[in-house]
Biopython code that builds the backbone (N, CA, C, O; Angstrom):
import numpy as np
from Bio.PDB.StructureBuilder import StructureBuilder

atoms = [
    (1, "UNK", "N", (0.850, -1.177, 0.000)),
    (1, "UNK", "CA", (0.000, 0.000, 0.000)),
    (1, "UNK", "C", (0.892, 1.235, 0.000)),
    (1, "UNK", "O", (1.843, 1.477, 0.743)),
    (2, "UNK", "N", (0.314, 2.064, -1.126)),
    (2, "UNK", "CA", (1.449, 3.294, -0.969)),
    (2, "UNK", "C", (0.715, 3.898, -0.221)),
    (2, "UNK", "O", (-0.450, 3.597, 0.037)),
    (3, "UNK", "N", (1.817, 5.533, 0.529)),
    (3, "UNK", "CA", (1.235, 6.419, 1.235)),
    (3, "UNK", "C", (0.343, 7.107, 0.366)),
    (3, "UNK", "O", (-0.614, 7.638, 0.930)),
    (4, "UNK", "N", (0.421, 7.223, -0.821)),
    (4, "UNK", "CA", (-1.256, 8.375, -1.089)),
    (4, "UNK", "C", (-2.086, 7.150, -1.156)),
    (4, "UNK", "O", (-3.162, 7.707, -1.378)),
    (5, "UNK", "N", (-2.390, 5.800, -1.124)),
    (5, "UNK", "CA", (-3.243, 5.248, -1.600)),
    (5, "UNK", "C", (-3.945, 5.200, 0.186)),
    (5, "UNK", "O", (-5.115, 5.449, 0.477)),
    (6, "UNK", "N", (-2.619, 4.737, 1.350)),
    (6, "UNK", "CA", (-3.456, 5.015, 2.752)),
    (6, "UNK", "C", (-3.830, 6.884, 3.201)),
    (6, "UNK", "O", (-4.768, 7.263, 3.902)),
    (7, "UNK", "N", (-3.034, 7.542, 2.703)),
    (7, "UNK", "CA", (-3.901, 9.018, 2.622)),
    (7, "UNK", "C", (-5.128, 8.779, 1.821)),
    (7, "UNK", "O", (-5.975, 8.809, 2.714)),
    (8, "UNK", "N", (-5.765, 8.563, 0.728)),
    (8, "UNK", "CA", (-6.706, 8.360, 0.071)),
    (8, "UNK", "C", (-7.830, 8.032, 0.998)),
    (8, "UNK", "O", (-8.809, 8.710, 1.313)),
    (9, "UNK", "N", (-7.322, 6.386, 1.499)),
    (9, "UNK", "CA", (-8.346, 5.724, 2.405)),
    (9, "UNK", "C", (-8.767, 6.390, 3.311)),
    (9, "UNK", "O", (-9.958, 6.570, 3.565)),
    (10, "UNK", "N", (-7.680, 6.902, 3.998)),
    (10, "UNK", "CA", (-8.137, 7.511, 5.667)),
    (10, "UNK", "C", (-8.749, 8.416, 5.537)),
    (10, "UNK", "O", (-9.587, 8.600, 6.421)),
    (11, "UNK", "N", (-8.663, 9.601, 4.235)),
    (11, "UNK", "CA", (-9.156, 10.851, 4.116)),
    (11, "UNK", "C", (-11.072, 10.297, 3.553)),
    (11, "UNK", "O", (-12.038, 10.972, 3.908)),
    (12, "UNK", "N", (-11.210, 9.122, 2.751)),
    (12, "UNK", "CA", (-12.818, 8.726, 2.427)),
    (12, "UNK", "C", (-13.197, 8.140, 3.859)),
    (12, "UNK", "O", (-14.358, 8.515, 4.016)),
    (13, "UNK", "N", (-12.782, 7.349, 5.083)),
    (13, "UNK", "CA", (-13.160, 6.747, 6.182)),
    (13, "UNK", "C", (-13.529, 8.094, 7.031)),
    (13, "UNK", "O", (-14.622, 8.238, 7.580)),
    (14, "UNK", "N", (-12.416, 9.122, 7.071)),
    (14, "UNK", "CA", (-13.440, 10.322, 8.081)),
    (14, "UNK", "C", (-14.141, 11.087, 7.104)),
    (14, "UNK", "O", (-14.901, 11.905, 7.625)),
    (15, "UNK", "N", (-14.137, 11.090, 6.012)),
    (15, "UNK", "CA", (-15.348, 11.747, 5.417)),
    (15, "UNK", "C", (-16.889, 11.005, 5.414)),
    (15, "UNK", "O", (-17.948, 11.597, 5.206)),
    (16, "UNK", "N", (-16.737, 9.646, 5.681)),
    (16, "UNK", "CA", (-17.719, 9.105, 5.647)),
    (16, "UNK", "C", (-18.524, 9.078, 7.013)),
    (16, "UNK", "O", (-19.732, 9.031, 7.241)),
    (17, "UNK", "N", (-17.483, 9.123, 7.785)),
    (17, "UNK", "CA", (-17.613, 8.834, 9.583)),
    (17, "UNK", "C", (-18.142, 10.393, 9.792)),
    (17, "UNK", "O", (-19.235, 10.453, 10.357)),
    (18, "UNK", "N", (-17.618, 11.513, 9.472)),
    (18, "UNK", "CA", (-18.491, 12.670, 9.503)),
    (18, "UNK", "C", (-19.629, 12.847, 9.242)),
    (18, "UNK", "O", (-20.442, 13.238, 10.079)),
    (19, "UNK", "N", (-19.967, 12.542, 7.784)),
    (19, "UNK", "CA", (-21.155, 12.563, 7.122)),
    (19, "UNK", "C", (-22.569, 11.769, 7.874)),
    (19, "UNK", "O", (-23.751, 12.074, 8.031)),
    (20, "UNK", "N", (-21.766, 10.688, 8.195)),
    (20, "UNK", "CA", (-22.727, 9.568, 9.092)),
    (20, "UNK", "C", (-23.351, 10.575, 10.628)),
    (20, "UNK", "O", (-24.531, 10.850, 10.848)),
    (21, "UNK", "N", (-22.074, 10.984, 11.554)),
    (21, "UNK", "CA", (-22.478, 11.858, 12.567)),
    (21, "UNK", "C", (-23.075, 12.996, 11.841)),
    (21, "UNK", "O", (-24.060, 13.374, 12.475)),
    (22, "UNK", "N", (-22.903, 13.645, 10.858)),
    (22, "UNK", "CA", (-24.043, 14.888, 10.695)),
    (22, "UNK", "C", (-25.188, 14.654, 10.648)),
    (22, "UNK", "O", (-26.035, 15.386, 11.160)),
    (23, "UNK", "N", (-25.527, 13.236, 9.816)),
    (23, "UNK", "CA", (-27.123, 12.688, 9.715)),
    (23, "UNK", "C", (-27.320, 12.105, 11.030)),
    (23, "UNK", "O", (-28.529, 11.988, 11.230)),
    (24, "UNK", "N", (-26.826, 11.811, 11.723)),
    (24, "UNK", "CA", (-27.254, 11.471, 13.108)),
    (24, "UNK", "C", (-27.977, 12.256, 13.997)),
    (24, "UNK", "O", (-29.090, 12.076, 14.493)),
    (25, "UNK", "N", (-26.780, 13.591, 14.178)),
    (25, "UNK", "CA", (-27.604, 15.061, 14.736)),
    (25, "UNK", "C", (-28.619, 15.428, 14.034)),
    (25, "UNK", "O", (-29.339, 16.280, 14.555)),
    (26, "UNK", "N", (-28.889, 15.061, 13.045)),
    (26, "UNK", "CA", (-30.008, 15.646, 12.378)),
    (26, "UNK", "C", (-31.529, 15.025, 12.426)),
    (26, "UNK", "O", (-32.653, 15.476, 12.207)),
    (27, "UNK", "N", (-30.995, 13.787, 12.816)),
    (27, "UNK", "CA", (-31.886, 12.392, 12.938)),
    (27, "UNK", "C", (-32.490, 12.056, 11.598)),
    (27, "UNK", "O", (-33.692, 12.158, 11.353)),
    (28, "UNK", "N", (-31.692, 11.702, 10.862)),
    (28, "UNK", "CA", (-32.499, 11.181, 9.136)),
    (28, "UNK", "C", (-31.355, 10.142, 9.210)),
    (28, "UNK", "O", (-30.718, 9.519, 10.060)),
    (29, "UNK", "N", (-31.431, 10.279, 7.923)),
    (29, "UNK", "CA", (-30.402, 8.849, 7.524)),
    (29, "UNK", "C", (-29.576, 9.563, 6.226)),
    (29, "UNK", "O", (-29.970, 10.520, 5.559)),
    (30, "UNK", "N", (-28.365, 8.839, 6.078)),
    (30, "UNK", "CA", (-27.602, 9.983, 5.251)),
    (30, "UNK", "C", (-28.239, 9.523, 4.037)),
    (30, "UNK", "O", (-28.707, 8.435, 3.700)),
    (31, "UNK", "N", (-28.088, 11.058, 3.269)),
    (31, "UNK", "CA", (-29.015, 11.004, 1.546)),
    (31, "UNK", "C", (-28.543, 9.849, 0.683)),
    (31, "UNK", "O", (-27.324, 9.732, 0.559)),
    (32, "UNK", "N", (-29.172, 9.156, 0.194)),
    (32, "UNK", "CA", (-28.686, 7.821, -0.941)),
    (32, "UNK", "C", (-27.784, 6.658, -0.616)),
    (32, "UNK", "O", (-27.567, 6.795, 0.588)),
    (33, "UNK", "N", (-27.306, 5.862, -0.928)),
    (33, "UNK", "CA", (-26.874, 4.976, -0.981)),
    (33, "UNK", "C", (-24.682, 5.285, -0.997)),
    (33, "UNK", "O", (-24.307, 5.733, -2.081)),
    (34, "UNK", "N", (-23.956, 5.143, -0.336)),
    (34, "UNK", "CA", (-22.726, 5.313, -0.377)),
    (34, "UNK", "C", (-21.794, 4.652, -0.747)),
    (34, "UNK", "O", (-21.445, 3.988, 0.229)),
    (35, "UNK", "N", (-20.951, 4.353, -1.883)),
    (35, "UNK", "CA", (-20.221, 3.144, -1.861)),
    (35, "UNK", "C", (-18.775, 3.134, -1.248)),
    (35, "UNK", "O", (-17.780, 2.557, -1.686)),
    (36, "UNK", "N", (-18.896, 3.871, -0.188)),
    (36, "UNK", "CA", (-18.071, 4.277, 0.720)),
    (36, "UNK", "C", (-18.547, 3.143, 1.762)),
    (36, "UNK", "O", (-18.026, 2.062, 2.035)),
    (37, "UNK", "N", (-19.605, 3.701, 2.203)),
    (37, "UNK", "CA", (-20.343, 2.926, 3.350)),
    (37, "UNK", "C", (-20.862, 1.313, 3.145)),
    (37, "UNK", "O", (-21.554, 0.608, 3.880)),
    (38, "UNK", "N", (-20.140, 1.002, 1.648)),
    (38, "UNK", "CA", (-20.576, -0.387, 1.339)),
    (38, "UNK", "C", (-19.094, -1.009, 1.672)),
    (38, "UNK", "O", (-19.005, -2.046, 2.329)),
    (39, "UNK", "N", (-17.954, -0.329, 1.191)),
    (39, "UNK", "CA", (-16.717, -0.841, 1.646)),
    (39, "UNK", "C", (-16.699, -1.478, 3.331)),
    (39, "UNK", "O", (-16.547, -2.600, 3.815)),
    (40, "UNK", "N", (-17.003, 0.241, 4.022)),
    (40, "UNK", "CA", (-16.923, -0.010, 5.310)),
    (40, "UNK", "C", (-17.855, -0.884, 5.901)),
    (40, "UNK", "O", (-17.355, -1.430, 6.883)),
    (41, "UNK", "N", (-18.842, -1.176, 5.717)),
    (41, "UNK", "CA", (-19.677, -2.499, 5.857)),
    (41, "UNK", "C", (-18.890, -3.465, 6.020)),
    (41, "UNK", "O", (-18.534, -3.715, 7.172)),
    (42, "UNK", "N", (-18.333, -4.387, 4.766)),
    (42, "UNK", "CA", (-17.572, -4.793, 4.298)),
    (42, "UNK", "C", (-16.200, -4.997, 5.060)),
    (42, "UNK", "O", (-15.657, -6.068, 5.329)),
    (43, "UNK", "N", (-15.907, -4.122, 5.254)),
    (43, "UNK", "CA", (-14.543, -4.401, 5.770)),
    (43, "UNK", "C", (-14.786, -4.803, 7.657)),
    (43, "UNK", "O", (-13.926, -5.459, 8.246)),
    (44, "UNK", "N", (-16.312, -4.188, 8.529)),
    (44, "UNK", "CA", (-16.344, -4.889, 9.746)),
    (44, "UNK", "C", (-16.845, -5.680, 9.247)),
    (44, "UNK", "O", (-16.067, -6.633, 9.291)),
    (45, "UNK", "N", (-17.672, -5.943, 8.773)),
    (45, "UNK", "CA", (-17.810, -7.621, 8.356)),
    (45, "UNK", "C", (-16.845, -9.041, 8.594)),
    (45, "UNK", "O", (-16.777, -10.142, 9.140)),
    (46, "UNK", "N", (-16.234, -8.143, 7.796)),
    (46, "UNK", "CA", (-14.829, -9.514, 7.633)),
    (46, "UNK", "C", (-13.906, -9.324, 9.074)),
    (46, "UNK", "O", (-12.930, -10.042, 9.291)),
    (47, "UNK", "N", (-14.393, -8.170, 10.098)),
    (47, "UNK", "CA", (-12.924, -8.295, 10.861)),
    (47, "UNK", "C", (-14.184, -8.644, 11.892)),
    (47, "UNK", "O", (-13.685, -8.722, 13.015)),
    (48, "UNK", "N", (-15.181, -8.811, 11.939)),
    (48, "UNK", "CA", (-16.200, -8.953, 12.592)),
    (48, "UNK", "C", (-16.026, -10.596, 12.945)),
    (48, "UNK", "O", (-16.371, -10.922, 14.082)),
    (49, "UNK", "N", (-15.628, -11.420, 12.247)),
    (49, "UNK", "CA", (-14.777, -12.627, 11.954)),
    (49, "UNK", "C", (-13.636, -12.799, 12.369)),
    (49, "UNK", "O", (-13.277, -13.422, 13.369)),
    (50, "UNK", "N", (-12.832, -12.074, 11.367)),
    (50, "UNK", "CA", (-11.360, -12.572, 11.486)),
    (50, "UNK", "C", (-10.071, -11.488, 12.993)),
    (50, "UNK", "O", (-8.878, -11.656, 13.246)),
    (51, "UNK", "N", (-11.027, -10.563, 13.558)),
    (51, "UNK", "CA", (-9.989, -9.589, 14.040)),
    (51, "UNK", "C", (-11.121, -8.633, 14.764)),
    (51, "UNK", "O", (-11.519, -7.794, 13.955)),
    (52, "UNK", "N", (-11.647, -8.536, 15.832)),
    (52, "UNK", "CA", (-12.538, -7.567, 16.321)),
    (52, "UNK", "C", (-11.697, -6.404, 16.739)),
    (52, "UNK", "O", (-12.360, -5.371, 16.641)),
    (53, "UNK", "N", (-10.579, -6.207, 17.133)),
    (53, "UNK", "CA", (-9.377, -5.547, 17.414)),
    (53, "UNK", "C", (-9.643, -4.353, 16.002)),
    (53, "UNK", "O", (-10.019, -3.182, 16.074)),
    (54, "UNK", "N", (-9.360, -5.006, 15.024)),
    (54, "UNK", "CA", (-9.366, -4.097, 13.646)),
    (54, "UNK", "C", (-10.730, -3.455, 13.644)),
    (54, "UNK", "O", (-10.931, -2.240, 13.620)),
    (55, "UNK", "N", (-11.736, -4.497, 13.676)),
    (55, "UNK", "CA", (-13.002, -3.642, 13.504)),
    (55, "UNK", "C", (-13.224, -2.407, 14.579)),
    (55, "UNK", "O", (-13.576, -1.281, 14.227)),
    (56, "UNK", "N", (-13.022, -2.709, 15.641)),
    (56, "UNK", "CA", (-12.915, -1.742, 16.862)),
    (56, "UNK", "C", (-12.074, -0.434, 16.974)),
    (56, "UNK", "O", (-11.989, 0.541, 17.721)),
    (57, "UNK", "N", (-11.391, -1.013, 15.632)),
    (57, "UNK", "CA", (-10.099, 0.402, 15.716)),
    (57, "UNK", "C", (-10.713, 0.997, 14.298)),
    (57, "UNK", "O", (-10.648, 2.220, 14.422)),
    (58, "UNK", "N", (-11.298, 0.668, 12.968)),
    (58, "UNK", "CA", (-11.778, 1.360, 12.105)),
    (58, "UNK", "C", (-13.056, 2.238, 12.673)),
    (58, "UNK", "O", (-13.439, 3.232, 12.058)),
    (59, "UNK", "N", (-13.673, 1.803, 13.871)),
    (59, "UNK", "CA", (-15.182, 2.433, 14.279)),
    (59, "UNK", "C", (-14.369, 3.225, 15.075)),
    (59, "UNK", "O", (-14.434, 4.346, 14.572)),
    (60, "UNK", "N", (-13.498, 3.264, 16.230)),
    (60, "UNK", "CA", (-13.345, 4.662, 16.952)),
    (60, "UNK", "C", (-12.003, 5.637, 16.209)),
    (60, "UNK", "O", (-11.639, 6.751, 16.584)),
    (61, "UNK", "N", (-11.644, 5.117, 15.480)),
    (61, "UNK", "CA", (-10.644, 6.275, 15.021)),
    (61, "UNK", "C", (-10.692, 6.975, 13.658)),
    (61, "UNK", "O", (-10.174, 8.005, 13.227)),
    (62, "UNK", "N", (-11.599, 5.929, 13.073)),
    (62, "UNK", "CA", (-11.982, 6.806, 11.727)),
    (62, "UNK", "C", (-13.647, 7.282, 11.633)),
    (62, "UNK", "O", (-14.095, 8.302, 11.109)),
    (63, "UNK", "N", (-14.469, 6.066, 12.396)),
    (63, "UNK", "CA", (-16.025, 6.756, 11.592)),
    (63, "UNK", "C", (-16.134, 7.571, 13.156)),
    (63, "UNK", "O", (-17.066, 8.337, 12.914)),
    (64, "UNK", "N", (-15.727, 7.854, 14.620)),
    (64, "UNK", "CA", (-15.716, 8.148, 15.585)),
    (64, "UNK", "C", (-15.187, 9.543, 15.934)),
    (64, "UNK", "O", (-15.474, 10.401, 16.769)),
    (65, "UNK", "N", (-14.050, 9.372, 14.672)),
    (65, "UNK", "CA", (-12.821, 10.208, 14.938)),
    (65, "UNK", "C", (-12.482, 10.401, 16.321)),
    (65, "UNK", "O", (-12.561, 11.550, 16.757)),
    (66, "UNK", "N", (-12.102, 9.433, 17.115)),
    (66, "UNK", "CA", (-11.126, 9.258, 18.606)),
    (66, "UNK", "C", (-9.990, 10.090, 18.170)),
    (66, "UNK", "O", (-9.567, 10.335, 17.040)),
    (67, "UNK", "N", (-9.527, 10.535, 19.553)),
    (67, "UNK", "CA", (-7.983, 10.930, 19.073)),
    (67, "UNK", "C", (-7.286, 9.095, 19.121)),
    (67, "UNK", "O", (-7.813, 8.097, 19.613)),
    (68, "UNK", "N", (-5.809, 9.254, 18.325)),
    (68, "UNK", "CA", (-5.144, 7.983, 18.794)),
    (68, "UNK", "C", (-4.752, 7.253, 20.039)),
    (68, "UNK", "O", (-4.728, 6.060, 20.341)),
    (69, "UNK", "N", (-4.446, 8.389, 20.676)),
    (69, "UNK", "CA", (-4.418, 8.062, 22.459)),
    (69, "UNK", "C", (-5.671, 7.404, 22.972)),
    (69, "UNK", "O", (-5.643, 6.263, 23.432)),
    (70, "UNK", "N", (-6.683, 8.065, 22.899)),
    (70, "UNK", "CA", (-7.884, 7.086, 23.035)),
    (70, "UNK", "C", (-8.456, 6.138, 22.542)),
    (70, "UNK", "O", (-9.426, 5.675, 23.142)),
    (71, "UNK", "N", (-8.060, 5.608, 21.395)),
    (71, "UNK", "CA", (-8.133, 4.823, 21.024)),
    (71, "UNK", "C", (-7.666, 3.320, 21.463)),
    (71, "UNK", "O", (-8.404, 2.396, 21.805)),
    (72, "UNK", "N", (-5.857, 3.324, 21.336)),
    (72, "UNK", "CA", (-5.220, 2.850, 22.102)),
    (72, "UNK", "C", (-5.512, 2.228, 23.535)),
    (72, "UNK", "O", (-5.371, 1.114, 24.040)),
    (73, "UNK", "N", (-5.905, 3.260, 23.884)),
    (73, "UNK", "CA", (-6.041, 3.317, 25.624)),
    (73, "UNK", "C", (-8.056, 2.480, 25.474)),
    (73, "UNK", "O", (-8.368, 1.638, 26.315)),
    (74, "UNK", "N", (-8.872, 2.803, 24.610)),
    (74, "UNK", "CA", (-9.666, 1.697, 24.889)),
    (74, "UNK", "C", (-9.484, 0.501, 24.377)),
    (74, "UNK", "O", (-10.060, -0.421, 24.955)),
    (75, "UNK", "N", (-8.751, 0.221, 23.320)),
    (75, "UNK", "CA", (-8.746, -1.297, 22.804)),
    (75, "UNK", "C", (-7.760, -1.964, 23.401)),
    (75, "UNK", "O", (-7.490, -3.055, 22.899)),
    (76, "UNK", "N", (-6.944, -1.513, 24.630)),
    (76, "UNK", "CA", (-5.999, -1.729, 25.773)),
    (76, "UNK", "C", (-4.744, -2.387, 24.586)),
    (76, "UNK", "O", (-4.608, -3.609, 24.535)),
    (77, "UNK", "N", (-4.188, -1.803, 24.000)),
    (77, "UNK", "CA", (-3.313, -2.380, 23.303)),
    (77, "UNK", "C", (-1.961, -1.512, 23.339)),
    (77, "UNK", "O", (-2.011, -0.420, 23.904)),
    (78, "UNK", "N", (-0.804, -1.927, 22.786)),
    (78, "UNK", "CA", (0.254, -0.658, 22.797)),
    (78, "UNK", "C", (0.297, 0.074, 21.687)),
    (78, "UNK", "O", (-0.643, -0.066, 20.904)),
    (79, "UNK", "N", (1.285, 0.936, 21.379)),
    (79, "UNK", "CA", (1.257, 1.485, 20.245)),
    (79, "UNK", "C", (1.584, 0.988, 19.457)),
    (79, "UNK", "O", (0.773, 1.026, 18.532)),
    (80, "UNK", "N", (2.604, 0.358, 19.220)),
    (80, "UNK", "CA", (3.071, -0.802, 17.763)),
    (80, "UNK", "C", (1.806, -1.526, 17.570)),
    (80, "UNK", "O", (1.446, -1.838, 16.435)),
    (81, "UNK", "N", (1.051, -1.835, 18.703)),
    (81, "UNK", "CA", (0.110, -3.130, 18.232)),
    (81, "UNK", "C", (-1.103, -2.437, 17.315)),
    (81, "UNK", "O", (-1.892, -3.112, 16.655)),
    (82, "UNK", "N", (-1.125, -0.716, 17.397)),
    (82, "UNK", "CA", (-2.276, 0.002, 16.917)),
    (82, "UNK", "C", (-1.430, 0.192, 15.600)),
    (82, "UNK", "O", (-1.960, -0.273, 14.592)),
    (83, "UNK", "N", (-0.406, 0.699, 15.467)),
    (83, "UNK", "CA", (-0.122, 0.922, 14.352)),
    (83, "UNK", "C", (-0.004, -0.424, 13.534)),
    (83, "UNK", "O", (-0.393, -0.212, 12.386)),
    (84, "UNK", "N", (0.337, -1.547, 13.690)),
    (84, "UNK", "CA", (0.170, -2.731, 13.383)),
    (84, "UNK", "C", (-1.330, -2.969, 12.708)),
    (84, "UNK", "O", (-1.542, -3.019, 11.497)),
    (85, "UNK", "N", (-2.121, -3.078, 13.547)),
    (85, "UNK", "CA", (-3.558, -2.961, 13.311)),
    (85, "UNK", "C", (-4.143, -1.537, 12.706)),
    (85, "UNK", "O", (-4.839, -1.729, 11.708)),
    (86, "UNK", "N", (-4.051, -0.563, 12.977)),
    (86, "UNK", "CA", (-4.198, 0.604, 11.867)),
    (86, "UNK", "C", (-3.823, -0.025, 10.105)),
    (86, "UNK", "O", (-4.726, -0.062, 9.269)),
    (87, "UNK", "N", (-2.258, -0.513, 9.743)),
    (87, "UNK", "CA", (-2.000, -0.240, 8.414)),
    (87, "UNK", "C", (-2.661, -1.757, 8.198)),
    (87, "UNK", "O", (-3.038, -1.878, 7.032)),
    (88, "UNK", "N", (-2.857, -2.711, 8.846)),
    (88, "UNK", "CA", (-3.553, -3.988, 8.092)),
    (88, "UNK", "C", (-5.210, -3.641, 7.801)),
    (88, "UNK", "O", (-5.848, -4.166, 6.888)),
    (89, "UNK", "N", (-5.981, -2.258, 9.147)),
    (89, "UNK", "CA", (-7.817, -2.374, 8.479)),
    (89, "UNK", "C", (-7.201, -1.488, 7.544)),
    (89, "UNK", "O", (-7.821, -1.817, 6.533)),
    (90, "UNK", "N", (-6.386, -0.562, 7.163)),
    (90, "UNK", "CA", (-6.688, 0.429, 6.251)),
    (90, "UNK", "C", (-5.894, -0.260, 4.855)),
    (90, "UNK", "O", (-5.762, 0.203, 3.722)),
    (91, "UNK", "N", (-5.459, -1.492, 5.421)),
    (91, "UNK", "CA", (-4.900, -2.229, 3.827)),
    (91, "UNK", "C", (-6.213, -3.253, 3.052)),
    (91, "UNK", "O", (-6.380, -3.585, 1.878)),
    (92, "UNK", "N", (-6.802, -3.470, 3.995)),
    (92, "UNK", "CA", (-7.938, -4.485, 3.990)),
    (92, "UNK", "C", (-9.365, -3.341, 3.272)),
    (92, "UNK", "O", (-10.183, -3.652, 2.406)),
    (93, "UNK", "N", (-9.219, -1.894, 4.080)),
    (93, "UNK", "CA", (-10.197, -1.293, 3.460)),
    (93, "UNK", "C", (-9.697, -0.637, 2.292)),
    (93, "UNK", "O", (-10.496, 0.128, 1.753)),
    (94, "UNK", "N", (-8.453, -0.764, 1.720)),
    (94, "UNK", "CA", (-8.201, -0.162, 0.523)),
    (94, "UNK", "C", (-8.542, -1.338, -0.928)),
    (94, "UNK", "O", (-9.087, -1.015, -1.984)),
    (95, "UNK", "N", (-7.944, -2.939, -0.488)),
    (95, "UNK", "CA", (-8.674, -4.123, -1.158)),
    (95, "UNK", "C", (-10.147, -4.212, -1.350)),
    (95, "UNK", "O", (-10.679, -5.150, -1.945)),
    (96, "UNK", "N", (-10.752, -3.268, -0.860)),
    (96, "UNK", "CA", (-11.851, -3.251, -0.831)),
    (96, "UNK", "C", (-12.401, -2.343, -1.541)),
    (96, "UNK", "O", (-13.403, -2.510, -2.236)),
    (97, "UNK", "N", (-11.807, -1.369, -1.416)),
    (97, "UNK", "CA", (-12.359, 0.112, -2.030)),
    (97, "UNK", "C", (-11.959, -0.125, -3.699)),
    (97, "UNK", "O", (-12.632, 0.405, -4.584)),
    (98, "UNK", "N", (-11.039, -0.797, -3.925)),
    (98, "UNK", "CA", (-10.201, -1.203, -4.767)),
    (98, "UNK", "C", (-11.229, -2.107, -6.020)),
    (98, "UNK", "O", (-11.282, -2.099, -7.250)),
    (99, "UNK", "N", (-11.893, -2.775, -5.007)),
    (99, "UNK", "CA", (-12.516, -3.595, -5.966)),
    (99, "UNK", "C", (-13.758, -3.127, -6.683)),
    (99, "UNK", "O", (-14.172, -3.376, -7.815)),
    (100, "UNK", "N", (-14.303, -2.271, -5.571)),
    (100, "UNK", "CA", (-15.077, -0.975, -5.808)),
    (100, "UNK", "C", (-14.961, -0.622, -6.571)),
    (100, "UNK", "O", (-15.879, -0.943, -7.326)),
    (101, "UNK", "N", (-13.912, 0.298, -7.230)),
    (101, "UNK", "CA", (-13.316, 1.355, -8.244)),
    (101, "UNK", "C", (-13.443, 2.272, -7.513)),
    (101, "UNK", "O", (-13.653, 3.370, -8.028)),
    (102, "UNK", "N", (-13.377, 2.178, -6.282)),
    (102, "UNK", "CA", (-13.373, 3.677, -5.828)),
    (102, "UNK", "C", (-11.924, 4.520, -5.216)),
    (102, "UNK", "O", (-11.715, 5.629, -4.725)),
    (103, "UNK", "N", (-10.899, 3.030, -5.632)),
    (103, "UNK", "CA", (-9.342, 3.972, -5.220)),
    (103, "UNK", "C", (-8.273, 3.216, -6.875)),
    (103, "UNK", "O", (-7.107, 3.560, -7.066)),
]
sb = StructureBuilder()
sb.init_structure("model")
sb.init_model(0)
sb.init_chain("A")
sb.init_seg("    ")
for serial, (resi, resn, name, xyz) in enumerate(atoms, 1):
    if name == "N":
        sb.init_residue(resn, " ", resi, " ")
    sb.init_atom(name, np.array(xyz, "f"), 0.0, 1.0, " ", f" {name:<3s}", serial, name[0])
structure = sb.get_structure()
C-alpha cells in the first residue's frame, strides 16, 4: 500500500464517519446509498470474523474520529500493536475500495 493510496483511504473513512455523525444530529439517515459505506460495511464484516481488534479500531478512530491516544487506551493495546492494526484495516479497506473502483 502506498502512502497516497493510505492518505486516500483515511481521508474517504473520516469523510464518511463525519457525514454519518451529521445525519445522526439531524436524525435522518444519510441522503442515498454510499459506496463508501458499502466498503466499510464490508470491511467490519470480515474483521467482525477474522480480528474484532481491527473492527474496533476502524469504528473509533476513523467513523468516531477518537484521538489515537484514546483509542489505544480503549482497545488496551500498545502502540506498535495500533499501528500494526491501523496499516492492516486500512490495507484491507483499501482491497476493498479497490474492488469498488473507488481507489
Amino acid at each position: 500500500m502506498t502512502r497516497q493510496q493510505k492518505k486516500a483511504v483515511r481521508k474517504a473513512l473520516r469523510q464518511y464517519g463525519r457525514k454519518q455523525k451529521a445525519a445522526d444530529a439531524a436524525g435522518c439517515a444519510a441522503a442515498g446509498p454510499d459506496p463508501w459505506g458499502r466498503v466499510i460495511r464490508q470491511v467490519l464484516d470480515y474483521y467482525a470474523e477474522a480480528d474484532g481488534t481491527c473492527a474496533a479500531l476502524l469504528r473509533l478512530r476513523y467513523l468516531e474520529e477518537r484521538p489515537e491516544a484514546e483509542t489505544i487506551e480503549r482497545l488496551h493495546i500498545g502502540r506498535t500493536t495500533y499501528y500494526h492494526k491501523e496499516l492492516e484495516t486500512l490495507s484491507t479497506a483499501a482491497v476493498f475500495a479497490a474492488k469498488a473502483g473507488l481507489i
